[in-house]
N, C-alpha and C positions, 0 to 999 in steps of 0.2 A: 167185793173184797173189802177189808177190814179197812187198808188206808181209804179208799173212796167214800166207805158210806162215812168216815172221820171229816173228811176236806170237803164234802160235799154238802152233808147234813149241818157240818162244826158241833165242837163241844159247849155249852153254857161258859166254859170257862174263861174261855178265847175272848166274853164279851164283858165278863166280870172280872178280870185280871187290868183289862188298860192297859195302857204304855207304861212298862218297866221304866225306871230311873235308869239315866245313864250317867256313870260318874267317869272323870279324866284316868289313863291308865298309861304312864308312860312309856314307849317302847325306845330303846336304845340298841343304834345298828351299829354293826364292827367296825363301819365306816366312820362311827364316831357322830353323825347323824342325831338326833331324837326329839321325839314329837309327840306328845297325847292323841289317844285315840278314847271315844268316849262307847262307852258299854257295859250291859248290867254288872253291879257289883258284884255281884255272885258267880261270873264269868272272868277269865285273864288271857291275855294274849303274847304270844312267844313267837319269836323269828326262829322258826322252826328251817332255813336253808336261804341264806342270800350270797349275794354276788352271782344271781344273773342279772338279767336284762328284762325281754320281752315275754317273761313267762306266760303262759294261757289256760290251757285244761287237761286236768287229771286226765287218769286212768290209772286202774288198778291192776298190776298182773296176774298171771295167776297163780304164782311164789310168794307174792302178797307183798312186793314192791310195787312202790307209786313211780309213775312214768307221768312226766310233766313234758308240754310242748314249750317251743321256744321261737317265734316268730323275726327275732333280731330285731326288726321296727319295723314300720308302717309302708316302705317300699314295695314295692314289686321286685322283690328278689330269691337269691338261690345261696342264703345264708343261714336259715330255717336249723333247727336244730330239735334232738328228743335228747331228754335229760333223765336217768334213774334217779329216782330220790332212794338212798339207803342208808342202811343202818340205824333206823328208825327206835329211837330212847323213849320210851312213853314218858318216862320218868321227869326227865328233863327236857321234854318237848320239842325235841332236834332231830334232824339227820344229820348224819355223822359225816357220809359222804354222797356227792352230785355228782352222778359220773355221764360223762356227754357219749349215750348211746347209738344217733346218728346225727353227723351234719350233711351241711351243703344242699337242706333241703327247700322247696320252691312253698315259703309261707304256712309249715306245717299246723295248724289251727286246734287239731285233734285227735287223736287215735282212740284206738279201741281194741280188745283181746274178744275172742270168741274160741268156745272149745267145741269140735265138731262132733255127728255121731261116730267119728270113727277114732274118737278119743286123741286128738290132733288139737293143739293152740295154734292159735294167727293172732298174728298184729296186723290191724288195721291202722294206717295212715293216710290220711284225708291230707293234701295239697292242694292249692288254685287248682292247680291244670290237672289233677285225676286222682282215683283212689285206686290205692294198692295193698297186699297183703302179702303178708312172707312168715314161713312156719314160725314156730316162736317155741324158744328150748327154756323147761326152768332155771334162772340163775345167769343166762348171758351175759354177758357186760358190751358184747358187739353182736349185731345180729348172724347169725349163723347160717340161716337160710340166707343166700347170696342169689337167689332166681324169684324175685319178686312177682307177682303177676299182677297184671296193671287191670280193674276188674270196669271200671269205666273212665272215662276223661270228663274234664269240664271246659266249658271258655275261659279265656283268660286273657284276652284281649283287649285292647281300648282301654288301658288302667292307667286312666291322665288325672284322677282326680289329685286336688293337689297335698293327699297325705299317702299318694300311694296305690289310690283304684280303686274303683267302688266292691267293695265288698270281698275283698283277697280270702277269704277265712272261708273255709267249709266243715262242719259239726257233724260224726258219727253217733249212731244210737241203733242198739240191739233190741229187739223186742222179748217177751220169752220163750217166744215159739222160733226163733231164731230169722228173724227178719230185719236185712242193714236196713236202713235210715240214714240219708244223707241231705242236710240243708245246702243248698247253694241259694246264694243273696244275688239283688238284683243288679245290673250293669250298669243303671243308673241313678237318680234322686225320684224323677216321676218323668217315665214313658213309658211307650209300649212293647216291650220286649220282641226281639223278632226269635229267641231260642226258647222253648216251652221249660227248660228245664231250669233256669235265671227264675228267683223268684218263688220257689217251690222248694217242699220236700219229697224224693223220688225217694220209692220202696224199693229193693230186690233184694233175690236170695242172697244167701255168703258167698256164692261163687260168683256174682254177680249177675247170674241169668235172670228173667222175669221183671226187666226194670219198668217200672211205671210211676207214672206221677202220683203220689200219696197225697197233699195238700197243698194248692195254690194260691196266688195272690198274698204271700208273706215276704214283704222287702227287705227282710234279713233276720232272718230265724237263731241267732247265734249260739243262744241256751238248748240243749234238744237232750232229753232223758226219759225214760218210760218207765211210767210207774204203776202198777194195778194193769188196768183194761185199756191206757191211754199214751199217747205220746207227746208230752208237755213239751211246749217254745217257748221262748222269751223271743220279741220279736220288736225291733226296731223301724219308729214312723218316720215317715218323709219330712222333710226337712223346708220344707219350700210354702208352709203355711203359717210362719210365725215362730217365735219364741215359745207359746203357750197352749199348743195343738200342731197334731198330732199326738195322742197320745204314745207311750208306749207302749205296748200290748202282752201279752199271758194268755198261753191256750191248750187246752185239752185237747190235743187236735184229731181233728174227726176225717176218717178215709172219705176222699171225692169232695171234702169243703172246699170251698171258694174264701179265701178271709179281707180279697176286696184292693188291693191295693194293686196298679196306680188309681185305680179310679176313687175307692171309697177309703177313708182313715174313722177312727175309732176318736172320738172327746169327750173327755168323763164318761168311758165308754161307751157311748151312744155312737150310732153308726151315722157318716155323712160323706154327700158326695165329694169327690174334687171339685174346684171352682170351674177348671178347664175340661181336665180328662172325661168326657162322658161314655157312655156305652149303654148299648140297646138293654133294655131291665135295669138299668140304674141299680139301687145299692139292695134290692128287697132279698134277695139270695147271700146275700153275705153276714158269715157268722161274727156273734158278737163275742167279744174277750169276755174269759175267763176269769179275766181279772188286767186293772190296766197300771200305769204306774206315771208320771211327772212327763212331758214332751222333753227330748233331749236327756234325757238322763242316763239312756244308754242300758238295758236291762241285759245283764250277759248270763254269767254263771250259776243255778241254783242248785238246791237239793231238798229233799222233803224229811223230816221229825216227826215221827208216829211212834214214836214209841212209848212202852206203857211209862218207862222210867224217863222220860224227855221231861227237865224243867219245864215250869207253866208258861215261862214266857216262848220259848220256842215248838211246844206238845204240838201234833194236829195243825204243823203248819210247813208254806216252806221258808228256806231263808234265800233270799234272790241278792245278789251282787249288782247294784249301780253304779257301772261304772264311771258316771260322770259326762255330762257336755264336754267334747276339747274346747270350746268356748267358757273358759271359767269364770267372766263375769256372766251369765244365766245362770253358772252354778244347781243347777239340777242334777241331780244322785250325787255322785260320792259318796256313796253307805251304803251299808249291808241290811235290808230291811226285812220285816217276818208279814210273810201275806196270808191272808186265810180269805177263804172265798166269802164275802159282805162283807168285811170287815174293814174299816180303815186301815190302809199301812201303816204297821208300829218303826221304829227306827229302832236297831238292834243294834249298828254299830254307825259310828259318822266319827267327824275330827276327819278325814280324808280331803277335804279343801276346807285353809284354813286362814282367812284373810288375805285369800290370792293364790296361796302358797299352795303347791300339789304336795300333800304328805305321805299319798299314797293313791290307787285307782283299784277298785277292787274286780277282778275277773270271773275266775271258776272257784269254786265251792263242790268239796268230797266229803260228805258227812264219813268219821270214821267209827262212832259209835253214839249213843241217846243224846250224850249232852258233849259232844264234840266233832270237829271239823279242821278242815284246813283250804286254808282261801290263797288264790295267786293274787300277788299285785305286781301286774305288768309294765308300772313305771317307774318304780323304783327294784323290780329282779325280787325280789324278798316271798318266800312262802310262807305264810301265819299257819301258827297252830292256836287255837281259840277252844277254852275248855272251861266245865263246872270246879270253881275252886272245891275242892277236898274237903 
């Protein structure tokens, strides 16, 4: 397909353009707030919806309203919220109105819509402890379908870690032959999992029959989108080797891979074992990223620019969301950066930590057309809309 042999091959251009200039852009919030954020000059950026909280990942309806999750924070709790974004102004770069579609839910991380063969919308929403889907009506402002059906559980137990539990968040993805995709992350930093399903992406149908492990050994898959022939992760390394490895990782991910972790981590994507963790075959079976990104930087939200009209600096690539260390003196990610496969990371947007200071954390990423987008950042509530000046 057209994007693959693009991302795969690359264009000449990708190598002769370089790092775009980034110049300060101020952004000024209702709250009175304001702080530079630095990005090509030929790009601006707009609080396109603030005054939430813990925003996380798009999804698009199929009325062609945006639906944004809403996690409340980093606990293990049943505060979780789905948000419409509407009344969308291209003009002026806003929605008009944030209407809270459901609360009271247990760490909602992600949804998703699927329309069936039998011309039938669902919402998918992914929670800690299970995924669920309920019919979905064009234009509701509450859900309608009131008899949700619960299509699998997860674990949810053991959530002592001290921001809340290792890995509270679970990532949807549809293929286009109509197959869910669901990340669940590991239960710990590095052990040996006693449930197969911790640690993996499982496949099955929409109705949730046929469930089976799609790709293993990823300690927290939290990017997950499928584009072409393949199933792309952003995937977060272990913590327990330093400041400056484990990498972050990036993958095409391949049905029945092994990608190695607790045992093996990725550094300057080279593959290596654990110091401790061993196991029989050691690391020689285990696939190497796609592409890798800083240790600790947190790779969360992306999306991919193929298009014929996509500016140079963005064409033929994707734009991945680092969300940043909670450790701000490491100071890794904090920016929205443009990956192309060989190529060094370009910095596309940064100013996000800025002499200590959190200005912003960037999350998920909804490409909405060639040379436009809209990014959540989960720490300050605020949805950016980031566009080609006119």
């Amino acid at each position: 397909m057209k994007i693959l042999s693009i991302i795969f091959l690359l264009s000449l251009s990708a190598t002769v353009l370089g790092q775009s200039k980034l110049v300060p852009q101020k952004v000024s919030l209702a709250s009175g707030k304001s702080f530079n954020l630095n990005l090509p000059a030929d790009f601006e950026i707009i609080p396109a919806a603030e005054g939430l909280k813990r925003v996380r990942f798009f999804a698009k309806a199929p009325d062609g309203r945006i639906f944004v999750t809403y996690l409340y924070n980093l606990t293990d709790n049943k505060r979780g919220a789905i948000y419409i974004l509407d009344g969308w102004n291209a003009q002026t770069g806003k929605f008009t109105k944030v209407i809270p579609y459901m609360t009271g839910l247990h760490n909602p991380n992600s949804v998703q819509f699927y329309h069936d063969d039998q011309n039938r919308d669902w919402l998918y929403i992914a929670e800690t402890d299970k995924l669920t889907r309920r019919r979905f009506t064009n234009g509701e402002e509450k859900p309608t379908d009131q008899r949700p059906q619960t299509l699998t559980t997860f674990p949810d137990y053991g959530l002592s870690y001290k921001y809340g539990g290792w890995h509270l968040t679970r990532t949807i993805a549809f293929s286009p032959n109509g197959k869910l995709y669901v990340s669940v992350g590991s239960s710990c930093n590095s052990c040996e999992e006693k449930e197969k399903v911790r640690a993996s992406v499982i496949e099955m149908n929409p109705d949730g029959s046929g469930q089976r492990q799609f790709a293993s050994g990823l300690r927290n898959a939290v990017g997950l989108k499928w584009f072409g022939n393949f199933l792309w992760a952003s995937n977060q390394g272990s913590d327990h080797l330093g400041l400056n490895r484990p990498d972050e990782t990036f993958y095409a991910l391949k049905d029945g891979a092994d990608y190695g972790w607790p045992y093996c981590h990725s550094s300057n994507g080279k593959i290596f074992a654990d110091p401790k963790l061993k196991r029989l075959g050691g690391c020689r079976n285990v696939t190497k990223p796609y592409a890798f990104f800083p240790a600790r930087s947190s790779a969360l939200g992306f999306d991919l620019f193929d298009d014929a009209a996509s500016s140079p600096v963005i064409k033929d690539a994707f734009l991945v969301s680092l969300h940043g260390s909670t450790n701000k003196a490491i100071g890794h990610g904090y920016k929205i950066v443009v990956l192309r496969k060989g190529q060094k990371l370009q910095d596309f947007m940064t100013g996000f930590l800025k002499g200590g200071t959190v200005n912003a954390r960037p999350c998920d990423i909804l490409k909405l057309d060639a040379n436009s987008f809209l990014f959540t950042d989960d720490h300050g509530g605020v949805v950016y809309y980031v566009r080609k000046r006119q």
